[in-house]
Structures are given as C-alpha cells and as structure tokens.
N, C-alpha and C positions, 0 to 999 in steps of 0.2 A: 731188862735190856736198856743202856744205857741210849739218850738220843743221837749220839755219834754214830753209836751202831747199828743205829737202824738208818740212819742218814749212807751208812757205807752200801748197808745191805740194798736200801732202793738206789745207790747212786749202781751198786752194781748189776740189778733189773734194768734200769736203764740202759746198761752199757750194752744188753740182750746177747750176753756173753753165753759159752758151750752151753751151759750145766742146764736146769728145769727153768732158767728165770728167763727163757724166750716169752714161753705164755704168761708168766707175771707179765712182764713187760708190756705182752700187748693189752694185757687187760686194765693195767694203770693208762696203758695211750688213750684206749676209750673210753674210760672213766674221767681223760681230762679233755673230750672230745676232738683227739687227734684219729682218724682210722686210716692215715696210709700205711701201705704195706711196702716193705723195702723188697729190690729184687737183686739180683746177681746174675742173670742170667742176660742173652744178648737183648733180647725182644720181652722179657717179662714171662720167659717158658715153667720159671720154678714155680711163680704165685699161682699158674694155673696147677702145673700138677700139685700142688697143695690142695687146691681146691678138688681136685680127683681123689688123691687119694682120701682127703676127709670124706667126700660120698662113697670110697670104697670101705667105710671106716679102719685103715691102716693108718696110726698118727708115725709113723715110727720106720718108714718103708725101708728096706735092704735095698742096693741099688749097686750097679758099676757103670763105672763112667767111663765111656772110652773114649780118649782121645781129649782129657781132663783139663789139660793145659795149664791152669791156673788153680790155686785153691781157692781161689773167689768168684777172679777176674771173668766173665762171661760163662759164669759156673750154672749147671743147671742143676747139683745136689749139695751146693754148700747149702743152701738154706734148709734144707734137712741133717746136716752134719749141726748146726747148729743149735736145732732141736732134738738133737741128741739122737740120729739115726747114727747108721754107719753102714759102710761101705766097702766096694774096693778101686782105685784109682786108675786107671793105666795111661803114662803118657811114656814115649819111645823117647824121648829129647830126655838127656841124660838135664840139661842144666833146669829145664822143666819140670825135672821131678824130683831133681834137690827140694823146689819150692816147695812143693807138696809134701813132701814128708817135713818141711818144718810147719806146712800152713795146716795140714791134716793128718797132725801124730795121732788121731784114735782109730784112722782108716786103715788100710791094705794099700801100700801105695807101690805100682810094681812098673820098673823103666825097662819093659818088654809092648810090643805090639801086638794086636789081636788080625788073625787074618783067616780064610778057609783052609789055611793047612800051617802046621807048624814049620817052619823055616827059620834062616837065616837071610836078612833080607836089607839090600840097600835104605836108609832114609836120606830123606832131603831135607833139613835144615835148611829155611826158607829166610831169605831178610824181613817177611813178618812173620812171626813167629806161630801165629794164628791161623800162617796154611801150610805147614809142614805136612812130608805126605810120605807116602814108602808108594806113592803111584810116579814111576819117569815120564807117564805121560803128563801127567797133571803137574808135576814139577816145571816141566817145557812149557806148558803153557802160561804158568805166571811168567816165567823167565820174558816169552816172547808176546804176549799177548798187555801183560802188566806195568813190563818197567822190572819187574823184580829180582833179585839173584840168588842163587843157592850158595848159602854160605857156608853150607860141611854136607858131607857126605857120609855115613855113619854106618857101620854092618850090627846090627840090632834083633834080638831072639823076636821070632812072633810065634804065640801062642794061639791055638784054636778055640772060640768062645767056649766051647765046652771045658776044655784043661783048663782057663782060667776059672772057670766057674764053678768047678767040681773042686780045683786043689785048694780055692780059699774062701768060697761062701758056703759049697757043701750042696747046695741046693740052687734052683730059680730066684733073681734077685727081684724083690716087686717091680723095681725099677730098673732098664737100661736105657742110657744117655749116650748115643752115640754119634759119635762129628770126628772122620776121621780122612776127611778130602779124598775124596776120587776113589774111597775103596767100600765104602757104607753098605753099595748096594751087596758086593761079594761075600761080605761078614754076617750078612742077612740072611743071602742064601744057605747060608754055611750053617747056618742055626739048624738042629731038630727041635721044631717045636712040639712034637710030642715027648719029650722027655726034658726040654728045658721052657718054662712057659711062663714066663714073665707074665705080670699084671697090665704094667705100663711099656711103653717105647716112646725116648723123645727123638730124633734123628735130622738130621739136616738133611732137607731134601730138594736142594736147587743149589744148580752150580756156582761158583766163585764171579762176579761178573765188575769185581771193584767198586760195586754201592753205586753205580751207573743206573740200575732198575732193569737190566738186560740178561738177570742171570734167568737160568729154564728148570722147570720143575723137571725131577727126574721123576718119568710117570709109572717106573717099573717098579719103583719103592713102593709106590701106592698099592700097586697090584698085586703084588709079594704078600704082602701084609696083609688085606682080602683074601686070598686065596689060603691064607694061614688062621683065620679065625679073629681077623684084629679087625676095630672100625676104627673110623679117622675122629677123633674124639673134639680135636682143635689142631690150627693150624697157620702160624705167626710170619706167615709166605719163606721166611729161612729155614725155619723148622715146624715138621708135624707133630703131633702126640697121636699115638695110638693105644686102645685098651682092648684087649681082650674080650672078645663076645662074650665069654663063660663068665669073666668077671664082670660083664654089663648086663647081662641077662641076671646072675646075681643082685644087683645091685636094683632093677627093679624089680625085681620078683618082693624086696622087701618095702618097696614105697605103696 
C-alpha cells in the first residue's frame, strides 16, 4: 500500500465518517491523547446513551426518533447512525424531512406523525422550527406567551407507535428518542409495553419556557414510566433517559 493511500485512508478515520472508521478514529484520538467525545445532541443526551448502551452491551442499537427534526442538528441518534446503527426517523414537516432523507439515506425516514390513534391531524409549523407541534394548544402558547408565529398550517397522516413500529422495524427498537411538544406524554400512554418494550427511552420532559429557566417538569412522565417497569437512568433537566428494569436487573445480574 502505497503512502498516499494510507495517508487517504487515516485522513478518512479522521473525517469519523458512516462506515467502521468511527472507532478507528477514536482509537487514533487516544493514541495521540485527545479523549473528547463529539455530541449532536441538545445537552450531551447521545454520549450518555452510548455509555448505556455499552453497559447493556448493545454497540449497534435499533432506535426511532420521534420528532427527528434534523439529521444531526440537536440529534439524539445521529451519533449511532454514524456508527453504523440504523433506524427509523419521523418528522411531520414536509421540508424537515427532505433533510433527513438526504442527511440519513441508510435510515427509514417517514414525513407522518406518531400519536395515541391514527388520524389525520392539523400541524403547526412554528417560526422556530424546533417547536413545531400538532398540539393547538401548545401552538397558542408560543404564539402568545413567546413572541412566536405559526407559519403554515398542514393536514399530516399520524400513525400510532405500534403501526410504525411493526410496519418498518418489525420489532421493539432498543432505543426511542422522543421530543414531540406538548403530546410526549399522550404517545406514552399509548404504548403497550407489554408487547412493545424498548431497552432505552430519551424524552423531553419539561415544558417550552424560552431558555428563561421557568420551564416545569412534567411529573406524569416520570410516573408513567414507573408504573411501566422503567428507572430514571439520567437526567439533563430538558430531557430524561429511561432503561428498563428487566434490562437493568440484567445488566447487573452480570457485574
């Protein structure tokens, strides 16, 4: 192998581009003793679940993202599509999920919403685009409480976590990432979790309050998730992770 070519090959380790050269990459960083870890997510929520799923030993986790937005931008599973996981997407904003299907062509990228029943259903395209909602009341309230305006109005499929989850993963995804304003807790309820029983849960769970420090945990989410067999694993005050007893009680039954 000629030096050019290996000069390409590490320049493209470095670049910690889709394919296996994630973990090259971080093992050349420690070898030249760099150890940060890069995040994509709002608060730093993927480095943790990375660090979860390595103690569940799952490198590889199945995941959907609800309410995706971006294929990077404040992503809580690009940094596993990176490392070669895959997924399924769902964001309701048609021009939001163009992006996705160019930034995440190896995913399921689907411009339908998830909701406790299948419908046809108003969205509100929001002037930031980061709190778009198919909730009128939560709409009204950026409108009135924010400054903000609704900038389209859109009639959009919503599918029920089950239809999506059955028609294109087939199965429970290790991971679900859900931030979907002012309907998180309804989409919860709406789960059977004896038949569909995720590993992980990352969820937003305090309301919109403009980065003031006034938003309120919604304390139903927590208890939902209790009363389902989940613990509070960690908890980045926007959002929670939740794992699974069965998969925690696994998990030290082997330490």
């Amino acid at each position: 192998m000629s030096t050019a070519h290996r000069l390409k090959k590490l320049t493209q380790a470095l670049a910690d581009t889709e394919s296996g050269w994630p973990r090259i990459a971080a093992y050349l960083r420690r070898r030249a003793g760099i150890y940060y870890r890069k995040s994509w997510s709002q608060c730093g929520e993927d480095l943790i679940l990375r660090y979860l799923f390595d103690l569940l030993h799952i490198p590889r986790p199945s995941y959907i993202d609800i309410g995706a937005h971006h294929p990077w931008y404040y992503n809580n599973t690009y940094l596993f599509y990176r490392q070669g996981a895959r997924g399924v997407n769902v964001e309701p904003d048609p021009s939001l999920h163009a992006a996705l299907r160019r930034g995440r062509r190896h995913d399921i990228n689907l411009n339908i919403g998830i909701g406790p029943r299948a419908a046809e259903l108003d969205f509100y395209v929001m002037s930031q685009r980061t709190l778009n909602t198919f909730s009128a009341s939560e709409a009204r309230r950026y409108v009135e409480e924010h400054g903000m305006h609704i900038v389209a109005t859109q009639r959009i499929q919503v599918q029920t976590f089950a239809q999506a989850v059955d028609a294109h993963l087939g199965r429970a995804p290790d991971l679900v990432s859900l931030d979907v304003e002012g309907l998180d807790l309804e989409i919860l309820r709406s789960i059977d979790f004896s038949r569909h029983r995720p590993h992980v849960f990352c969820v937003e769970t305090i309301s919109y309050a403009g980065g003031d420090g006034s938003g309120v945990k919604i304390a139903e989410i927590a208890a939902l998730m209790q009363q389902n067999g989940y613990r509070l694993y960690a908890d980045t005050y926007i959002n929670s992770i939740y794992v699974a007893e069965s998969s925690w009680r696994g998990l030290t039954s082997k330490q």
